[in-house]
N, CA, C and O atoms as CSV, one atom per row, in Angstrom:
chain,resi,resn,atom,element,x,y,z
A,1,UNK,N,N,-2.814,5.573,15.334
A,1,UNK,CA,C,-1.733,5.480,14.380
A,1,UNK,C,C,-2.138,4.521,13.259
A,1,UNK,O,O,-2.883,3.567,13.481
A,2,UNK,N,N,-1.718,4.747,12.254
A,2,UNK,CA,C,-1.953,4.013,10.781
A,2,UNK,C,C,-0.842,3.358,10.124
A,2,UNK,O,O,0.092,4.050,9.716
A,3,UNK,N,N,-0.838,2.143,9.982
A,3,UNK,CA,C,0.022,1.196,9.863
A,3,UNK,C,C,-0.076,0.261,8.573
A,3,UNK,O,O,-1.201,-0.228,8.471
A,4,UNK,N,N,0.418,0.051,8.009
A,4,UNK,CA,C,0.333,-0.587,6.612
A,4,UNK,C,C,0.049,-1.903,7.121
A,4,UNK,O,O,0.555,-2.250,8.188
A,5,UNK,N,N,-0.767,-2.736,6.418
A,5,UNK,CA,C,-1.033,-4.220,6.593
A,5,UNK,C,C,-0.661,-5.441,5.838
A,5,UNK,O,O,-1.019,-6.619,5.853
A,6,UNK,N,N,0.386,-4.559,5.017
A,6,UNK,CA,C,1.209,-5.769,4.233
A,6,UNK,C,C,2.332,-6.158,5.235
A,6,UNK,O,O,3.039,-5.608,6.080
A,7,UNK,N,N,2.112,-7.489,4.658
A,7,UNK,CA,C,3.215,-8.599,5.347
A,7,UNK,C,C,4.794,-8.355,5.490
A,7,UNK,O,O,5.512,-8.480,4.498
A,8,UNK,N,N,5.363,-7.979,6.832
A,8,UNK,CA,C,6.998,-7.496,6.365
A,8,UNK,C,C,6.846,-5.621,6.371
A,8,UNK,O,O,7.865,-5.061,6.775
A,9,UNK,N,N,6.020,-4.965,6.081
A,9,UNK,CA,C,5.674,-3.502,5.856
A,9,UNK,C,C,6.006,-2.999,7.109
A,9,UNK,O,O,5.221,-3.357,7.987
A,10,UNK,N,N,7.087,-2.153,7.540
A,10,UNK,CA,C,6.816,-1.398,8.658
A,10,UNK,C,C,6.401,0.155,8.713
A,10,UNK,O,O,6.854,1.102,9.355
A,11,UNK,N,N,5.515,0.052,7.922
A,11,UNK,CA,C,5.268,1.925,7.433
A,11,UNK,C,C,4.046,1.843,8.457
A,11,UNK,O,O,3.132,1.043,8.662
A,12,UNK,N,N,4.584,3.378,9.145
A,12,UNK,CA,C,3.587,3.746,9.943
A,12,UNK,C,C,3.196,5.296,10.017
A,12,UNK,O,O,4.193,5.901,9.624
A,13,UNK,N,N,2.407,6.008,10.276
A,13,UNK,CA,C,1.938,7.166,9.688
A,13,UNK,C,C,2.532,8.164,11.071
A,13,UNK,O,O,2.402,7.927,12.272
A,14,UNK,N,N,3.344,9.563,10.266
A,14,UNK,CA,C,4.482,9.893,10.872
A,14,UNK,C,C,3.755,11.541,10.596
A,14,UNK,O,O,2.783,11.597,9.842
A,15,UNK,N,N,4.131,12.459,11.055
A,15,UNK,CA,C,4.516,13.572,11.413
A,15,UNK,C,C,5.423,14.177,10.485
A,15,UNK,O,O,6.583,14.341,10.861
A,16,UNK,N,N,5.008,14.619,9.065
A,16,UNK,CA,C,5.457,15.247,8.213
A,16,UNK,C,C,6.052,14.192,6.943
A,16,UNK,O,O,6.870,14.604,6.120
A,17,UNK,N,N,5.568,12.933,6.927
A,17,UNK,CA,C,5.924,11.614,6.562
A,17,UNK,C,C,5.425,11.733,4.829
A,17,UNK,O,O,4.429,12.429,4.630
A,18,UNK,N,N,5.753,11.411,4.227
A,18,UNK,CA,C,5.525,11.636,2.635
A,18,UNK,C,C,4.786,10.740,2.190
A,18,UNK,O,O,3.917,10.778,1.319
A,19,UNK,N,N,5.276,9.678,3.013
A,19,UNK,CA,C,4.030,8.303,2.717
A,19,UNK,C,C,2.887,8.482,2.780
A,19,UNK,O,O,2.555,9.182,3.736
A,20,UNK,N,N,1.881,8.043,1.971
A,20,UNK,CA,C,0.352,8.115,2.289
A,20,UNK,C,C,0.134,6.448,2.568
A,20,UNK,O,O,0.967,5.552,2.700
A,21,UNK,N,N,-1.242,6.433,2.597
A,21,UNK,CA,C,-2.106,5.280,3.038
A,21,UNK,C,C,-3.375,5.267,2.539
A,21,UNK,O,O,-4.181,6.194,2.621
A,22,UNK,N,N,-3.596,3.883,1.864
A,22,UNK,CA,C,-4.945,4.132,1.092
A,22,UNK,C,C,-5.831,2.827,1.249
A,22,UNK,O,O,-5.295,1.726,1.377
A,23,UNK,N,N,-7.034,2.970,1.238
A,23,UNK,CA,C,-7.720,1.887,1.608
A,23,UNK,C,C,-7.987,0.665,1.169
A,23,UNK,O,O,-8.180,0.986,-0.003
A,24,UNK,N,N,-8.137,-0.387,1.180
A,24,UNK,CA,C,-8.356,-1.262,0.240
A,24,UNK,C,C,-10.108,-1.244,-0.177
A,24,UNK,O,O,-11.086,-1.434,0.546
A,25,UNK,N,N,-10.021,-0.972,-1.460
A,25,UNK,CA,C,-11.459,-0.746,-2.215
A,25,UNK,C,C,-12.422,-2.003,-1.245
A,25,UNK,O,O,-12.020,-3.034,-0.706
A,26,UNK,N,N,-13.540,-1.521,-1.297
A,26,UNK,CA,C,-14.598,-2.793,-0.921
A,26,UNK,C,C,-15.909,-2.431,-1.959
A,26,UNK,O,O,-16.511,-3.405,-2.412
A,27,UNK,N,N,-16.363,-1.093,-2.342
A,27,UNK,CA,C,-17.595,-1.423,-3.425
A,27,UNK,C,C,-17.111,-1.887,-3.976
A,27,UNK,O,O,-17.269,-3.055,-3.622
A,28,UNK,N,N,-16.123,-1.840,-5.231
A,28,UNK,CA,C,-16.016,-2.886,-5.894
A,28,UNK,C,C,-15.368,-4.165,-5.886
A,28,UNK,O,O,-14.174,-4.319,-5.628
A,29,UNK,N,N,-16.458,-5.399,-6.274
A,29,UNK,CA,C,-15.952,-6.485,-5.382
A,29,UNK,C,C,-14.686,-7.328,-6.519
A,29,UNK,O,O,-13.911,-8.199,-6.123
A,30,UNK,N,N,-14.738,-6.909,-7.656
A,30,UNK,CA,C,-13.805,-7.532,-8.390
A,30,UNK,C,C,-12.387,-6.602,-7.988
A,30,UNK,O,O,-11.351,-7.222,-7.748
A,31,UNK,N,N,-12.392,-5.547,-7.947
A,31,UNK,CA,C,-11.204,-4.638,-7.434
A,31,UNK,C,C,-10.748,-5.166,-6.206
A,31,UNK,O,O,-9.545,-5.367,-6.034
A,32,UNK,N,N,-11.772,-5.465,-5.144
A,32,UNK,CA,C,-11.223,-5.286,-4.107
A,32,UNK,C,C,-10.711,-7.275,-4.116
A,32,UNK,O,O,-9.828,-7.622,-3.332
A,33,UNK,N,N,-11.234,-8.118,-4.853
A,33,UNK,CA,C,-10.458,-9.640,-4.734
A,33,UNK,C,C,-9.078,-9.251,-5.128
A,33,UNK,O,O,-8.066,-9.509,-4.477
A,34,UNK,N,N,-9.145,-8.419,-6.581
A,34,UNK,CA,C,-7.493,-8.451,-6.914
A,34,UNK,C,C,-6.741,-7.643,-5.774
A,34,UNK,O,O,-5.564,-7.996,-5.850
A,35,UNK,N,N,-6.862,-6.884,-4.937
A,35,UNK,CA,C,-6.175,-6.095,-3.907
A,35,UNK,C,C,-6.033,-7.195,-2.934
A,35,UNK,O,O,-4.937,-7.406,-2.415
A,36,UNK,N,N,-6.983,-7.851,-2.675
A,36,UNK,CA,C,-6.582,-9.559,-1.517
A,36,UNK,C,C,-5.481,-10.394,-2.186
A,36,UNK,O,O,-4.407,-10.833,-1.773
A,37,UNK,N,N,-6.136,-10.460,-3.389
A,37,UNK,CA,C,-4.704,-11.496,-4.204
A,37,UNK,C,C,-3.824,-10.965,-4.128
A,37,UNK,O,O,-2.844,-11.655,-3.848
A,38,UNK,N,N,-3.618,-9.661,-4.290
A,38,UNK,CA,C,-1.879,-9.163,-4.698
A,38,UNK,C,C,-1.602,-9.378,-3.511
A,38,UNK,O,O,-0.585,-10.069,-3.442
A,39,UNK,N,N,-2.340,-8.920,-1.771
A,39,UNK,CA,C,-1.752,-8.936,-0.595
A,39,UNK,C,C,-1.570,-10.419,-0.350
A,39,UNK,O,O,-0.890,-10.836,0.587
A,40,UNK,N,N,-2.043,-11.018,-1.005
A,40,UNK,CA,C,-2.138,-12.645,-0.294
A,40,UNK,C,C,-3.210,-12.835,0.947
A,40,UNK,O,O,-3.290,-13.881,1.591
A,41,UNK,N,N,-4.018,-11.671,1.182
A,41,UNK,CA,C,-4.843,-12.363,2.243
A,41,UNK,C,C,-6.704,-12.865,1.315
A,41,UNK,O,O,-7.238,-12.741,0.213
A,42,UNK,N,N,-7.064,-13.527,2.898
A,42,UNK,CA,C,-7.760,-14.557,2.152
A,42,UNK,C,C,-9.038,-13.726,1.367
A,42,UNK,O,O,-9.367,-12.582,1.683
A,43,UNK,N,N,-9.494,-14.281,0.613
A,43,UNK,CA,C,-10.729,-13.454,0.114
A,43,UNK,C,C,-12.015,-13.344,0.728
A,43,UNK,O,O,-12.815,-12.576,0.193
A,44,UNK,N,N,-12.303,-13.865,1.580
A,44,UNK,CA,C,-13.581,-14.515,2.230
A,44,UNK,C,C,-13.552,-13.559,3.875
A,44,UNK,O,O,-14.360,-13.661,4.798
A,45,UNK,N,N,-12.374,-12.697,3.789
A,45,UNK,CA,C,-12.279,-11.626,4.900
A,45,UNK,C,C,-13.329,-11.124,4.855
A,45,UNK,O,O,-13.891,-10.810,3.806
A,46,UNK,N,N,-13.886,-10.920,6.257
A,46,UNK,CA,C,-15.130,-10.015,6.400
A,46,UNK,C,C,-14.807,-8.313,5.881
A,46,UNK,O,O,-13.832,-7.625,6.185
A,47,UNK,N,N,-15.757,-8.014,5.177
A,47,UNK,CA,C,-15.389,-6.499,4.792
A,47,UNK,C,C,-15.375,-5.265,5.828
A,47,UNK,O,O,-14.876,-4.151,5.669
A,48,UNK,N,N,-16.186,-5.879,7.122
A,48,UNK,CA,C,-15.746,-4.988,8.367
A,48,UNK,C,C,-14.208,-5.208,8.608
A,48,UNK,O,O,-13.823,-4.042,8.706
A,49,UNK,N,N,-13.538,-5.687,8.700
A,49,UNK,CA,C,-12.431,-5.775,9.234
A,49,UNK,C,C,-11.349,-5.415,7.811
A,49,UNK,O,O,-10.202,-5.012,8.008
A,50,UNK,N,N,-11.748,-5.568,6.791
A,50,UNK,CA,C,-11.023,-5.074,5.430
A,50,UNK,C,C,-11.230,-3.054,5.405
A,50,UNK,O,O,-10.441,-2.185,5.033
A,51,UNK,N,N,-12.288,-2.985,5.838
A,51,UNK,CA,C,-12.195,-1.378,6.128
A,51,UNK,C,C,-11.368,-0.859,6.900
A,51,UNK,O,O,-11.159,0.330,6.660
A,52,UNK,N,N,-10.766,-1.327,7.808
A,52,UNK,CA,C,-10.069,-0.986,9.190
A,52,UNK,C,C,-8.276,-0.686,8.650
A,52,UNK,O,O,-7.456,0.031,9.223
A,53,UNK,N,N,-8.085,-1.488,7.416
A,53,UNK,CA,C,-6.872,-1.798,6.910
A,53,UNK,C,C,-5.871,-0.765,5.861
A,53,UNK,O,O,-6.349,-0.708,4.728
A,54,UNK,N,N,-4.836,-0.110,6.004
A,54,UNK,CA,C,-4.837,0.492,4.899
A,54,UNK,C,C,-3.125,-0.216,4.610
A,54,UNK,O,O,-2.322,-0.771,5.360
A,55,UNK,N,N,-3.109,0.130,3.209
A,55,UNK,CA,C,-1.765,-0.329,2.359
A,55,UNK,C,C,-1.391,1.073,2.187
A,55,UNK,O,O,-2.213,1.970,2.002
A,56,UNK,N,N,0.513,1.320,2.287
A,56,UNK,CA,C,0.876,2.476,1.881
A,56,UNK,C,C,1.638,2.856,0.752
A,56,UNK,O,O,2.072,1.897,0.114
A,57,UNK,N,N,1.859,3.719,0.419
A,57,UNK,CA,C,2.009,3.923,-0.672
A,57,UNK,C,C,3.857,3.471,-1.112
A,57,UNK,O,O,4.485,3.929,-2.067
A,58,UNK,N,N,4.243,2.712,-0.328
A,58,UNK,CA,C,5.190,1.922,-1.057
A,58,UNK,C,C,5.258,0.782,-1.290
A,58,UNK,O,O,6.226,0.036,-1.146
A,59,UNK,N,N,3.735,0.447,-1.852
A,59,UNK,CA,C,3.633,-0.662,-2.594
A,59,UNK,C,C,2.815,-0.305,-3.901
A,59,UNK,O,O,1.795,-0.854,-4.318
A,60,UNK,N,N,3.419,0.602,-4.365
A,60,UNK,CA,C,2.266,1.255,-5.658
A,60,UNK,C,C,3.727,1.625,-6.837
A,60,UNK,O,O,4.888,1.334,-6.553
A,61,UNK,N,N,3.498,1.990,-7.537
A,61,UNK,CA,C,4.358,2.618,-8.244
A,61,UNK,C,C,4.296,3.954,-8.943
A,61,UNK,O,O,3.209,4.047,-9.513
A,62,UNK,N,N,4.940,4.870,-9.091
A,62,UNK,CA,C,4.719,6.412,-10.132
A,62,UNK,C,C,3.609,5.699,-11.226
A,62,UNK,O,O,2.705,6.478,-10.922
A,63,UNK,N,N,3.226,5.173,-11.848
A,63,UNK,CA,C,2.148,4.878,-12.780
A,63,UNK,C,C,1.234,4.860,-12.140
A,63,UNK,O,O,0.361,5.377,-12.836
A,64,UNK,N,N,0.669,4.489,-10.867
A,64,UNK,CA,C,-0.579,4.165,-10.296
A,64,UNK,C,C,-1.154,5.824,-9.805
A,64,UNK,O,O,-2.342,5.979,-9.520
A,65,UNK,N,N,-0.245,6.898,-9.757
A,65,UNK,CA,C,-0.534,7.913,-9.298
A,65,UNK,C,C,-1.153,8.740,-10.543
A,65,UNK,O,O,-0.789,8.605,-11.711
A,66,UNK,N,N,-2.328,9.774,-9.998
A,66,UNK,CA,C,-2.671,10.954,-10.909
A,66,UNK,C,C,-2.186,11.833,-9.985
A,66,UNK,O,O,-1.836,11.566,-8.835
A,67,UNK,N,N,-2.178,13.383,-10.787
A,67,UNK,CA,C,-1.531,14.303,-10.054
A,67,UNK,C,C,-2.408,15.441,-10.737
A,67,UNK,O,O,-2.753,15.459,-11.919
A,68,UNK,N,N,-2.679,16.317,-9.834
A,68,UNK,CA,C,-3.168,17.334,-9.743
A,68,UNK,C,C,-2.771,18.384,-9.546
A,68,UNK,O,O,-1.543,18.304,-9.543
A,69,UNK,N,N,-3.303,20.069,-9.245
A,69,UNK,CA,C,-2.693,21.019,-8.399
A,69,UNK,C,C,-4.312,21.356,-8.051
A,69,UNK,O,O,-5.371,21.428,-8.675
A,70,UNK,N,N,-3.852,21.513,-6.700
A,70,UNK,CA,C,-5.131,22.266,-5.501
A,70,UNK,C,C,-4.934,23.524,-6.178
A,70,UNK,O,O,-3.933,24.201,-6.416
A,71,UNK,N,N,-6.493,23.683,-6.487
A,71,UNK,CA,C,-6.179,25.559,-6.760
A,71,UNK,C,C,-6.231,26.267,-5.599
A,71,UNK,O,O,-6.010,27.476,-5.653
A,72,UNK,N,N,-6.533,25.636,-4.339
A,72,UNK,CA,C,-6.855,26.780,-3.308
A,72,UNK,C,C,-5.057,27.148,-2.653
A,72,UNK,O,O,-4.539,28.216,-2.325
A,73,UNK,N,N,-4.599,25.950,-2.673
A,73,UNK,CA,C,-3.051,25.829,-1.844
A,73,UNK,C,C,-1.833,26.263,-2.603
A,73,UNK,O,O,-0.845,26.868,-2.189
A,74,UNK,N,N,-2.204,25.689,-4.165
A,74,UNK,CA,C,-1.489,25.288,-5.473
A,74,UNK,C,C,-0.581,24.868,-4.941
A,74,UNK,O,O,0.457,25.503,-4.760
A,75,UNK,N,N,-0.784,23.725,-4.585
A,75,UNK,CA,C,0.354,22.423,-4.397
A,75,UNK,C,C,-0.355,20.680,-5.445
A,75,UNK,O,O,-1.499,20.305,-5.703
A,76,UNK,N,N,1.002,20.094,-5.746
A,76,UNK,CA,C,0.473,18.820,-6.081
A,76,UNK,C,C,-0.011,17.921,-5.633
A,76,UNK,O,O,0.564,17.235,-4.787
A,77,UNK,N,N,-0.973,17.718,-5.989
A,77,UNK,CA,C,-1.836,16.542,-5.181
A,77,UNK,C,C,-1.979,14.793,-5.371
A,77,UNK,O,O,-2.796,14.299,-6.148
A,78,UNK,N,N,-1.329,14.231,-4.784
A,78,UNK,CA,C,-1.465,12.702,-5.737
A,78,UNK,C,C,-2.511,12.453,-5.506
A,78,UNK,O,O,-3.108,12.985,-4.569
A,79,UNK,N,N,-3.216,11.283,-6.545
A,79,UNK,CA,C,-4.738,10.219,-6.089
A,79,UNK,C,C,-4.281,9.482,-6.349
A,79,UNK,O,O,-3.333,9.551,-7.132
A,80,UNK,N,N,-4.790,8.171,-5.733
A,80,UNK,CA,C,-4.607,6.903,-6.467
A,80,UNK,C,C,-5.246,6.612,-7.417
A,80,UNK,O,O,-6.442,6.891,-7.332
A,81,UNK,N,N,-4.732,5.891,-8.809
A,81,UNK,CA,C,-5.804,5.781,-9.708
A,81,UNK,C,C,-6.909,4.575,-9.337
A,81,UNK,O,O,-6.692,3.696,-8.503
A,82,UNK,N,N,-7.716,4.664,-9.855
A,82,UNK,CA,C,-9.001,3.446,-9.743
A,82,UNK,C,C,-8.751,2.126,-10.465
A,82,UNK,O,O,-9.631,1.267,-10.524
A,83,UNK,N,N,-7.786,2.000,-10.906
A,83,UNK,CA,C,-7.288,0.694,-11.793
A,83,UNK,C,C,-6.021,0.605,-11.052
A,83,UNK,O,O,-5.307,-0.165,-11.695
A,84,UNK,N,N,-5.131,1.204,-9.555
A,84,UNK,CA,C,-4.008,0.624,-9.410
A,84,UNK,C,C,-4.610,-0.331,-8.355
A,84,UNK,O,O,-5.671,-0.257,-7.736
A,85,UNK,N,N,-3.381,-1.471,-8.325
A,85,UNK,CA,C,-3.363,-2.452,-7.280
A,85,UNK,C,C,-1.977,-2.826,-6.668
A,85,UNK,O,O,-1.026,-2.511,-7.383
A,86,UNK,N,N,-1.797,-3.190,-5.963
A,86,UNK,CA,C,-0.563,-2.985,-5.008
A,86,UNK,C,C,0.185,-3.994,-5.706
A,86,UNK,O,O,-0.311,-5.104,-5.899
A,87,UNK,N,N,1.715,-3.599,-6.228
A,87,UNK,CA,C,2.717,-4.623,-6.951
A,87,UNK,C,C,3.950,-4.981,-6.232
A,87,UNK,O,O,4.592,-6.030,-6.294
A,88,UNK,N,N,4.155,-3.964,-5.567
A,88,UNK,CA,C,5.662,-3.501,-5.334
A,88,UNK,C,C,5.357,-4.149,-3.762
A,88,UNK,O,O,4.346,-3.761,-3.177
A,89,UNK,N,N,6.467,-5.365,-2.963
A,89,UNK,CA,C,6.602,-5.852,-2.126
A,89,UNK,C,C,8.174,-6.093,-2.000
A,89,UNK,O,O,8.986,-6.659,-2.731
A,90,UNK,N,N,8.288,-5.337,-0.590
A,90,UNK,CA,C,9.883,-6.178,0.344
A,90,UNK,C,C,9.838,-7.479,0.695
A,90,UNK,O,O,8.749,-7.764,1.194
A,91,UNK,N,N,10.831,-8.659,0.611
A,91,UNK,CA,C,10.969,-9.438,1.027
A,91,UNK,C,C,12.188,-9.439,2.060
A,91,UNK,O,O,13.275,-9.001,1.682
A,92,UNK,N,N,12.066,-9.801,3.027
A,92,UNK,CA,C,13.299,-9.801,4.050
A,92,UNK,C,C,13.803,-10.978,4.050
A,92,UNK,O,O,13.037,-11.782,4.582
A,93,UNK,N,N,14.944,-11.515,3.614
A,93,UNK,CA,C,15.545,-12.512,3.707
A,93,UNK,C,C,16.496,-12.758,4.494
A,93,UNK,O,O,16.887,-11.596,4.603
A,94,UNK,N,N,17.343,-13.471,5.281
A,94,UNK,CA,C,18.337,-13.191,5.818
A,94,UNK,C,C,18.260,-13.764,7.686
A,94,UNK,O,O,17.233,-14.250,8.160
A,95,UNK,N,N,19.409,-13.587,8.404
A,95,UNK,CA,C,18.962,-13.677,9.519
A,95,UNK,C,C,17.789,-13.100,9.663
A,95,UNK,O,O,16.744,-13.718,9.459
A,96,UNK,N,N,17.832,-11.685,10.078
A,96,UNK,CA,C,16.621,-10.768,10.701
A,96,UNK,C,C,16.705,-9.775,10.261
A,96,UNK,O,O,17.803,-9.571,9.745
A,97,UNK,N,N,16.032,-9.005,10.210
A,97,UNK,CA,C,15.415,-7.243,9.038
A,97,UNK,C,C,16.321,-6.819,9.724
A,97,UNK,O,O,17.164,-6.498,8.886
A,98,UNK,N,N,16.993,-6.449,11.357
A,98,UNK,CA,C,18.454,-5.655,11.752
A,98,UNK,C,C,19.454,-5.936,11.029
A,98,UNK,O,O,20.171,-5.108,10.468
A,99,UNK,N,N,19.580,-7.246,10.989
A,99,UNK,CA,C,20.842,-7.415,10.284
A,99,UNK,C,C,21.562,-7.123,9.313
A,99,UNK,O,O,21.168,-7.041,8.149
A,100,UNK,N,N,22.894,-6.907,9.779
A,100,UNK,CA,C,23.566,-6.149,7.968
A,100,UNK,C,C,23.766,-7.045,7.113
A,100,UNK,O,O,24.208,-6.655,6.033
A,101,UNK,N,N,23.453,-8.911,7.338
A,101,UNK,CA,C,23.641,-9.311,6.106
A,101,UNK,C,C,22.200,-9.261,5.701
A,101,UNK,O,O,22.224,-9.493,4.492
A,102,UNK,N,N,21.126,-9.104,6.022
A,102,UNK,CA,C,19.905,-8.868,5.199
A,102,UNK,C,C,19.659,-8.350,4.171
A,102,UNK,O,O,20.095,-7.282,3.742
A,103,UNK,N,N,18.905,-9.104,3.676
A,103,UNK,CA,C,18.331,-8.666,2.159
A,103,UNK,C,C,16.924,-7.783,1.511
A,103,UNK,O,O,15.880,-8.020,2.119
A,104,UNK,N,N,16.863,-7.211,0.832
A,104,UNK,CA,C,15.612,-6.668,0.252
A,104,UNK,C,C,15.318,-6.859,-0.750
A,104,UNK,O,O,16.013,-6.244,-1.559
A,105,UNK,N,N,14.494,-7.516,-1.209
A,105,UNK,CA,C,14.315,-7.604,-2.360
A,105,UNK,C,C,12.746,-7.077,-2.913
A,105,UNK,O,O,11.734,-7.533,-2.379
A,106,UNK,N,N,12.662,-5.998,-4.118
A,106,UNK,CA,C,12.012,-5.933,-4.695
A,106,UNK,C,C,10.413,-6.720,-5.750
A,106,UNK,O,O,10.285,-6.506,-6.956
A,107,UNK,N,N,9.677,-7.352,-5.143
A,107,UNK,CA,C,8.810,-8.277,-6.409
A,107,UNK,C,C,8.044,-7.514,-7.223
A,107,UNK,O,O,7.637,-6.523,-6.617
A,108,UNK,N,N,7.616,-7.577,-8.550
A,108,UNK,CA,C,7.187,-6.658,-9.001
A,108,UNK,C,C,6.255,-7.499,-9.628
A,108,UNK,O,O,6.766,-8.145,-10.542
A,109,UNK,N,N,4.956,-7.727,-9.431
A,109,UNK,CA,C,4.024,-8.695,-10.459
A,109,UNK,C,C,2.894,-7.879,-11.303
A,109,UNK,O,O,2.155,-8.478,-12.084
């Protein structure tokens, strides 16, 4: 199973699930620091264990996507673009993520 590795993220890879999951870049090493910074993890992560990791796609926004059509299926196809980096983060505030007074909040940097 495939599980998002942002902090607070409970996206997990489902059975007809719309969400995707995408890797965090490692050839490129300036791409892949800003993808550590936006997640907050440390930079000095071994890149074996940064391969293992994926972020899903509700931390991206409609701008970060290209879109295509498969000619074989002709359906739309998203990619991620090569210049997006993950913006969009939940914060859970509150007693606990069950709770109905909990909060969500949007960060957008």
């Amino acid at each position: 199973m495939v599980m998002c590795v942002v902090k607070g993220c409970d996206s997990k890879s489902k059975v007809y699930s719309t969400i995707m999951f995408h890797r965090i870049p490692t050839k490129n090493k300036k791409r892949k620091n800003q993808w550590l910074a936006a997640l907050n993890i440390d930079l000095k992560t071994p890149v074996e264990s940064i391969k293992k990791w994926r972020v899903c796609s509700e931390h991206f926004g409609p701008d970060d996507y290209l879109e295509n059509m498969d000619r074989v299926t002709r359906t739309t196809v998203q990619r991620l673009k090569d210049t997006a980096i993950p913006t969009i983060f939940r914060v859970q505030t509150g007693p606990s993520v069950s709770s109905p007074m909990a909060v969500s909040v949007t960060l957008l940097f």
